[in-house]
C-alpha positions as CSV (number, residue, x, y, z in Angstrom):
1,X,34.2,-49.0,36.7
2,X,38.0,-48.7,37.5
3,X,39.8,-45.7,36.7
4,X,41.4,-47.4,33.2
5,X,38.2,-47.6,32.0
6,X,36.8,-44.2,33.2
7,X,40.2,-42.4,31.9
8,X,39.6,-44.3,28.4
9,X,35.8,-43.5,28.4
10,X,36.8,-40.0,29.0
11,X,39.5,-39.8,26.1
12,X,36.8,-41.4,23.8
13,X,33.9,-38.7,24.7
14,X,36.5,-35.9,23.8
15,X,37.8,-37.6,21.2
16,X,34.2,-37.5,19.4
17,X,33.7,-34.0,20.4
18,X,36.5,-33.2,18.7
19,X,35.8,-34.9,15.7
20,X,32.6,-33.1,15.8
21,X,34.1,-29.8,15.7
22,X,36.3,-30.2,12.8
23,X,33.5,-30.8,11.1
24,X,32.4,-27.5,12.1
25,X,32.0,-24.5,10.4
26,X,33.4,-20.9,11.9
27,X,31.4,-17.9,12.5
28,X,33.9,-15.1,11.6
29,X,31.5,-11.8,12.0
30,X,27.9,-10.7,11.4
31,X,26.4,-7.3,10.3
32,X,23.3,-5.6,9.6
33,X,21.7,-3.3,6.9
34,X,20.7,-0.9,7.4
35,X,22.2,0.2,11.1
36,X,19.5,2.4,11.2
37,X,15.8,1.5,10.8
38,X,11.8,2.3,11.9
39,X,9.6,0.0,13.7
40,X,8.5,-2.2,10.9
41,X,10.7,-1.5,8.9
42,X,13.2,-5.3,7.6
43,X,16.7,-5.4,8.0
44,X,19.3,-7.7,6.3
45,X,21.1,-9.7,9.3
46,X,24.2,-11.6,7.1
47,X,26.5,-13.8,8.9
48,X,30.2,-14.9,8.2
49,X,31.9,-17.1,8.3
50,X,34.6,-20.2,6.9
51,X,36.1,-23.6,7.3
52,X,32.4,-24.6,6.3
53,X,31.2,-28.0,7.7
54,X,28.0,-29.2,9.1
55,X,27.1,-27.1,12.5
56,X,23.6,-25.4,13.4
57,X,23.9,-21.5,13.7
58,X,21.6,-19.3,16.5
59,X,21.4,-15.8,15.7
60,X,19.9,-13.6,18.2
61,X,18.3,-10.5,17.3
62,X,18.2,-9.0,21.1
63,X,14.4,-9.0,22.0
64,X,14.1,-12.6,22.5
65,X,13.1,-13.8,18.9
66,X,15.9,-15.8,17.6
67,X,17.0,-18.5,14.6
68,X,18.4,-21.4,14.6
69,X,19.5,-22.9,11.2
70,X,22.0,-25.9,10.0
71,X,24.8,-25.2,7.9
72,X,26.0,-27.3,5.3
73,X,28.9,-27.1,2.9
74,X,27.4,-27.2,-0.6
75,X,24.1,-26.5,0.3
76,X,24.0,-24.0,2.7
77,X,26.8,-22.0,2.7
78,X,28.4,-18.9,4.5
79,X,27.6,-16.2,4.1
80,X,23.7,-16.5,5.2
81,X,21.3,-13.9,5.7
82,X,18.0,-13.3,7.6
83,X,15.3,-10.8,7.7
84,X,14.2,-9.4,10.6
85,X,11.9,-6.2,11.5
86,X,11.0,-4.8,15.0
87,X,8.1,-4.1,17.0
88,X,9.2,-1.3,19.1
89,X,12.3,1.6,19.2
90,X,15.2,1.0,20.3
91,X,19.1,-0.4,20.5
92,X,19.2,-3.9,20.0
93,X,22.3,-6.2,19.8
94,X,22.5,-9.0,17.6
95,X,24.4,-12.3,18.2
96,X,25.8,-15.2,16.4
97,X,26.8,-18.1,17.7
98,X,26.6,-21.9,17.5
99,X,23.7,-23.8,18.9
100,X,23.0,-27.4,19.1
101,X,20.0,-28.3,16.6
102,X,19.1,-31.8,17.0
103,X,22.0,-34.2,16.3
104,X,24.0,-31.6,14.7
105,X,26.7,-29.3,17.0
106,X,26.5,-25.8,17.1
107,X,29.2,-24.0,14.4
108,X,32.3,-22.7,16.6
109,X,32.7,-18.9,17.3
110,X,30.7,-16.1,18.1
111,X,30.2,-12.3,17.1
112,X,27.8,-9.5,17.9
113,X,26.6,-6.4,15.9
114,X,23.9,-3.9,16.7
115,X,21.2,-2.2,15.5
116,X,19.1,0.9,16.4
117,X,15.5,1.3,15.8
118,X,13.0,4.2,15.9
119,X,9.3,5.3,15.6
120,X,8.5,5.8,12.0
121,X,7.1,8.8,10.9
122,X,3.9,10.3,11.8
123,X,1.8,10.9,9.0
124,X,1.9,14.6,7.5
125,X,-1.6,16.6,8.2
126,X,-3.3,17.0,5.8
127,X,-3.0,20.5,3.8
128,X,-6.1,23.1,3.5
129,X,-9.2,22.8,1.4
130,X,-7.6,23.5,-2.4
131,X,-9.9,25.0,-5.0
132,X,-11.1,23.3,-7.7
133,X,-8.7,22.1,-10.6
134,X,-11.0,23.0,-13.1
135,X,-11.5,27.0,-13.5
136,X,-8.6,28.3,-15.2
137,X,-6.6,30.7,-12.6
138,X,-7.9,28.8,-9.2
139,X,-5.8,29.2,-6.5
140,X,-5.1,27.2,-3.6
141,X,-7.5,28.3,-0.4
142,X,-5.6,30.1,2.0
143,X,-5.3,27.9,5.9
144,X,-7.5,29.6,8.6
145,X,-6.1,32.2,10.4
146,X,-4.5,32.1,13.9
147,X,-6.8,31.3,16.6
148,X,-9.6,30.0,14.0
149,X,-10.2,26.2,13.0
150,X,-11.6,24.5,9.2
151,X,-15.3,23.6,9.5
152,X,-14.6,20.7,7.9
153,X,-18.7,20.7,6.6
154,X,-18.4,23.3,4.8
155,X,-15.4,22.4,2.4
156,X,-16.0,22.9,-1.6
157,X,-13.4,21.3,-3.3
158,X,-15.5,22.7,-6.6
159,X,-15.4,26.2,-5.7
160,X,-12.9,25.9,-2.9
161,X,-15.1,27.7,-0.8
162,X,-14.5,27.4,3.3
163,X,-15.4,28.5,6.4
164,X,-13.2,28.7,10.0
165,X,-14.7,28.9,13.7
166,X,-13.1,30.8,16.1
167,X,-11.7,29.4,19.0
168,X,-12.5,30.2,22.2
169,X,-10.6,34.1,22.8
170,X,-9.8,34.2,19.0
171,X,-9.3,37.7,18.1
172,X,-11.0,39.0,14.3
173,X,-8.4,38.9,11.6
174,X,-7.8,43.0,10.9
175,X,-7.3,42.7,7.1
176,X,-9.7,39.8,5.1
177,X,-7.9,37.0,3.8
178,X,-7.4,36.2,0.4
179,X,-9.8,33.5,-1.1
180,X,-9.8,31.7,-4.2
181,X,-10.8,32.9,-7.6
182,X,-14.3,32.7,-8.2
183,X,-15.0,33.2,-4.2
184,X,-15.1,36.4,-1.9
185,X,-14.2,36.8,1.3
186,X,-16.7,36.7,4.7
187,X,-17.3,37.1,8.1
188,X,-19.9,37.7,11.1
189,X,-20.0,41.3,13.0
190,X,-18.4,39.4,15.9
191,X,-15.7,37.3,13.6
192,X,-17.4,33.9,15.2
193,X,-17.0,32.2,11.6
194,X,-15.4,33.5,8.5
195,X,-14.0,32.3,5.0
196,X,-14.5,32.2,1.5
197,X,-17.7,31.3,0.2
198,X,-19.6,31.8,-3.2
199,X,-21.1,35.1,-4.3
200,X,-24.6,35.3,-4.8
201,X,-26.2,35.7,-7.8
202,X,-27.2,38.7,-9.3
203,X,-30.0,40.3,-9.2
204,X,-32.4,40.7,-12.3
């Protein structure tokens, strides 16, 4: 091949490349919603852009996942939005750019956004034994006492009777706690286990 015919070969190769661009559509920004999320939690990734044409768009989302989409005036349009959710905390950054799909060239431009993720919520502890929603007047059972722990067996939710264990060291409340209607207050000489449990019957 002689230099005429590699300078004309050249010419043609950009002149097609060219072409393919103006048929391109332009990325013109990206954002996401919210900025701040929890792991597992979606966010809205929407990308911009104009001079819509036939082009592939590549979003990625910063931990290796990523899209890769055609764009087509009339049919798919800018804007265009994606759904994503994360895995594990942190600051990721988001790009969009064009990418090659196939046959069709990759949309002109690129812009970059981020977004922070964190742990979600632990799960709230669950409260102490309640008494029972039926006797009129019932109160909510008061929490063990400092140093003591619920004995988990020996929850009424009827009566809303309870008993704690003492930890290891626990020292014996001074003044008895205040139980529930319809219960009374106990505990052992050494203040091992105490609560609110139900009185006995009367004697006849």
């Amino acid at each position: 091949m002689n230099i005429q015919s590699a300078t004309r070969m050249t010419a043609a190769i950009t002149a097609i490349g060219l072409s393919a661009l103006s048929f391109a559509g332009t990325i013109t920004g990206v954002k996401v919603e919210p900025a701040n999320a929890v792991v597992g939690a979606a966010v809205k990734v929407t990308v911009a852009g104009d001079n819509e044409g036939i082009c592939a768009l590549r979003v990625e989302y910063g931990n290796g996942d990523v899209d890769v989409t055609k764009m087509n005036a009339g049919k798919d349009d800018f804007p265009r939005s994606f759904s994503k959710a994360y895995n594990k905390a942190g600051t990721y950054t988001i790009i969009a750019k064009g990418g090659r799909e196939g046959s069709t060239f990759g949309c002109v431009g690129e812009t970059k956004t981020t977004v922070t993720i964190a742990e979600a919520p632990k799960p709230v502890a669950a409260a102490a034994p309640a008494a029972a929603a039926a006797g009129a007047g019932s109160t909510a059972a008061p929490a063990c006492p400092e140093g003591y722990v619920l004995n988990k067996k020996t929850v009424d939710a009827k009566s809303g009777a309870f008993a704690c264990s003492a930890k290891k060291g626990a020292n014996k409340p001074e003044k008895a706690m205040a139980c529930p209607v319809d219960t009374e207050y106990f505990a052992t000489p050494k203040g091992s286990s105490l609560g609110c449990k139900k009185p006995a019957p009367a004697k006849k």
